[in-house]
N, C-alpha and C positions, 0 to 999 in steps of 0.2 A: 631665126631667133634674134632678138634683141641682145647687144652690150649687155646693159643692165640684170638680163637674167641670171649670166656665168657672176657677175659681180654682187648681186642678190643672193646667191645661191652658197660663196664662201663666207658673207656677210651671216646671213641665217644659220649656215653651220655651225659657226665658230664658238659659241656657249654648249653646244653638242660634244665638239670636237673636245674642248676645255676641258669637260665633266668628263668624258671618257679619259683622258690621260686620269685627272685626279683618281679616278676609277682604277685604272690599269697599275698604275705604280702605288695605289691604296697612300695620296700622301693627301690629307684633309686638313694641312695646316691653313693659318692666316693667310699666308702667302698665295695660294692656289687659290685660296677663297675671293679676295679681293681682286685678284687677274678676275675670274671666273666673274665677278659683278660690273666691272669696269669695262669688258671686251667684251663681253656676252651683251652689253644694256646697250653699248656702242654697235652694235650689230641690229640690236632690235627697234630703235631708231632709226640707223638706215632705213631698213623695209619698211616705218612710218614717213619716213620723207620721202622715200618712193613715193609711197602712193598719196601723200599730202599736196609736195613740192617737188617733183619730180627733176634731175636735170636734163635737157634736153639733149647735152651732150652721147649719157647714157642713151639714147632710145633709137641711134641708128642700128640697125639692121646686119648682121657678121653671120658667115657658115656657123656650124656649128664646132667646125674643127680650130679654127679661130678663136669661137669661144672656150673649146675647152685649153687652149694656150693662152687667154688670159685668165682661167681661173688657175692653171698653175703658174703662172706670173707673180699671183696673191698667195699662197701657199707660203713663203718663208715669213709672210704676217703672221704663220703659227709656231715658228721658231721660238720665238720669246716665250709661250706660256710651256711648250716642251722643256725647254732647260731650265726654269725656276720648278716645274711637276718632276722632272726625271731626277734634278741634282738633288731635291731634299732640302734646297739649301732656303734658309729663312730670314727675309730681306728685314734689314733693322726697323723697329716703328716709326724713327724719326725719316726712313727713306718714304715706308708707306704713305704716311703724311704728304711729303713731296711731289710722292709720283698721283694719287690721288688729286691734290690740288692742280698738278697743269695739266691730267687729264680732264677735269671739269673745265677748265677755263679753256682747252680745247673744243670739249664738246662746243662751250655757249659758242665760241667765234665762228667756228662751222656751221651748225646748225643755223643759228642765228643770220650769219652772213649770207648763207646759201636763201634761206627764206626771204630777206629783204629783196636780194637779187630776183627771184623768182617772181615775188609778185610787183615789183618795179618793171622787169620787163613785160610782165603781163599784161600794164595798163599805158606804158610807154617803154618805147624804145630810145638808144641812143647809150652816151655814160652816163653813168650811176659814180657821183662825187662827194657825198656826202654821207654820213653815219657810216655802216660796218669799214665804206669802202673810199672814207676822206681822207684819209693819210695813207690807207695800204691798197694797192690793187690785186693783190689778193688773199684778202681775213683768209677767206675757205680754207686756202691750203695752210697758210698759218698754222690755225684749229688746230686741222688734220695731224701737222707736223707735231704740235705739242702732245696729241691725243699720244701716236704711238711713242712717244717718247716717252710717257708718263709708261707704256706698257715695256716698254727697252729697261726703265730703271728699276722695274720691280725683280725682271731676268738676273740681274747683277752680274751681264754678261755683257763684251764687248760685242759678240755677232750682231746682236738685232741694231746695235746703234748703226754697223755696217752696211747691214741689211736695209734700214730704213735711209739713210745716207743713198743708197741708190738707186731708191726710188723717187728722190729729191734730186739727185742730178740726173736721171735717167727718164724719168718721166714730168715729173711735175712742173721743174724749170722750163724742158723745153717747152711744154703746155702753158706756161705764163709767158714766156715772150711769143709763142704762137696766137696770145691772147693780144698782147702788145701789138703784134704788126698790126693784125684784125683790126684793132680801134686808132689805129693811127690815122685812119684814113676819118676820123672826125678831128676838123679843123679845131677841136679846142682840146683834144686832147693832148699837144708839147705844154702847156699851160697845165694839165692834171699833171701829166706825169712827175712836170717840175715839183710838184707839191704833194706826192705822193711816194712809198717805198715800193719795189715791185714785191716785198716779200714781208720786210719788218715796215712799221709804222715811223712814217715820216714824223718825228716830232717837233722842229722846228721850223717851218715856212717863210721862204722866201716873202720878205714885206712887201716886194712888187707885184706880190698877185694873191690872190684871195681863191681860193679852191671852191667854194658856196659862189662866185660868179657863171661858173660854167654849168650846164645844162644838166638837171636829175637823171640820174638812169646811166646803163653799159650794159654793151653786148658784153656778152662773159666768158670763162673759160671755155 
């Protein structure tokens, strides 16, 4: 079996998963509602870029004992909607508001990012320097990181910000600079990097170099 199955598979769960807690502890406020539309739609997405824009990362081949220890790897991702459904407790509107907006503006960077990527290396290879990925090397994880955050802040709990913190130093970091060596080996990428953040968005550039000189496209995470 494929990576992407076991990662498919808690992805597709997790509006299941959601609605059984709301279920189980009978708590059908605001609070469970909105986790329940923002994690649930965030899942069903996935399985649409799956099969839209697939990453190619996802599609190597793992035991299956493998895979089911990376599907509990993703498991404490359901930490956060447990203790906002279990505790009762009901997250202010002005948070909702918050956590909602940098969950959207997560989705667009990921989604979005991931798609340019996708079909830039479709039709060429090489780095990809411009739009999602002209000031940051890498939107995707960006997104990503805002999306669970937006899901950390509705919890009104310190664990998931923990939780997710470790999956930023424990996986995703190393996967960006294992992304980093990878493209080192294109002679214009000391010139990208310079002009680019590996994680937040370069905002002001070096005058000595213009980022739109170097070649369209990047091999990717």
């Amino acid at each position: 079996m494929k990576i992407k199955h076991f990662i498919n598979l808690h992805k597709g769960l997790t509006a299941i998963v959601v609605l059984g807690l709301m279920v189980f502890y009978q708590n059908f406020t605001l609070g469970p509602w909105v986790y329940l539309a923002l994690h649930g739609t965030y899942g069903v997405m996935w399985l649409l870029k799956d099969r839209i824009y697939p990453d190619q990362q996802w599609e190597q081949e793992m035991p299956i004992a493998m895979g089911i220890l990376t599907f509990g790897i993703l498991i404490p991702y359901w930490v956060a909607p447990f203790i906002l459904i279990s505790s009762g407790s009901q997250p202010p509107l002005p948070l909702v508001a918050a956590a909602i907006s940098i969950n959207v503006m997560g989705v667009f960077l990921h989604y979005a990012s991931d798609a340019q990527k996708y079909y830039t290396l479709k039709y060429r290879s090489g780095l990809i320097t411009e739009g999602f990925f002209a000031r940051c090397r890498n939107t995707n994880y960006l997104g990503e990181i805002l999306i669970y955050s937006g899901f950390a802040m509705l919890a009104q709990h310190w664990l998931p910000f923990v939780i997710l913190a470790a999956f930023i130093a424990g996986i995703f970091i190393p996967n960006m600079l294992k992304k980093d060596k990878s493209l080192s080996r294109y002679p214009e990428f000391a010139d990208y990097k310079a002009n680019s953040g590996l994680l937040l968005p370069q905002l002001f550039l070096p005058t000595t170099s213009n980022p739109n000189d170097t070649d369209l496209a990047q091999k990717t995470r």
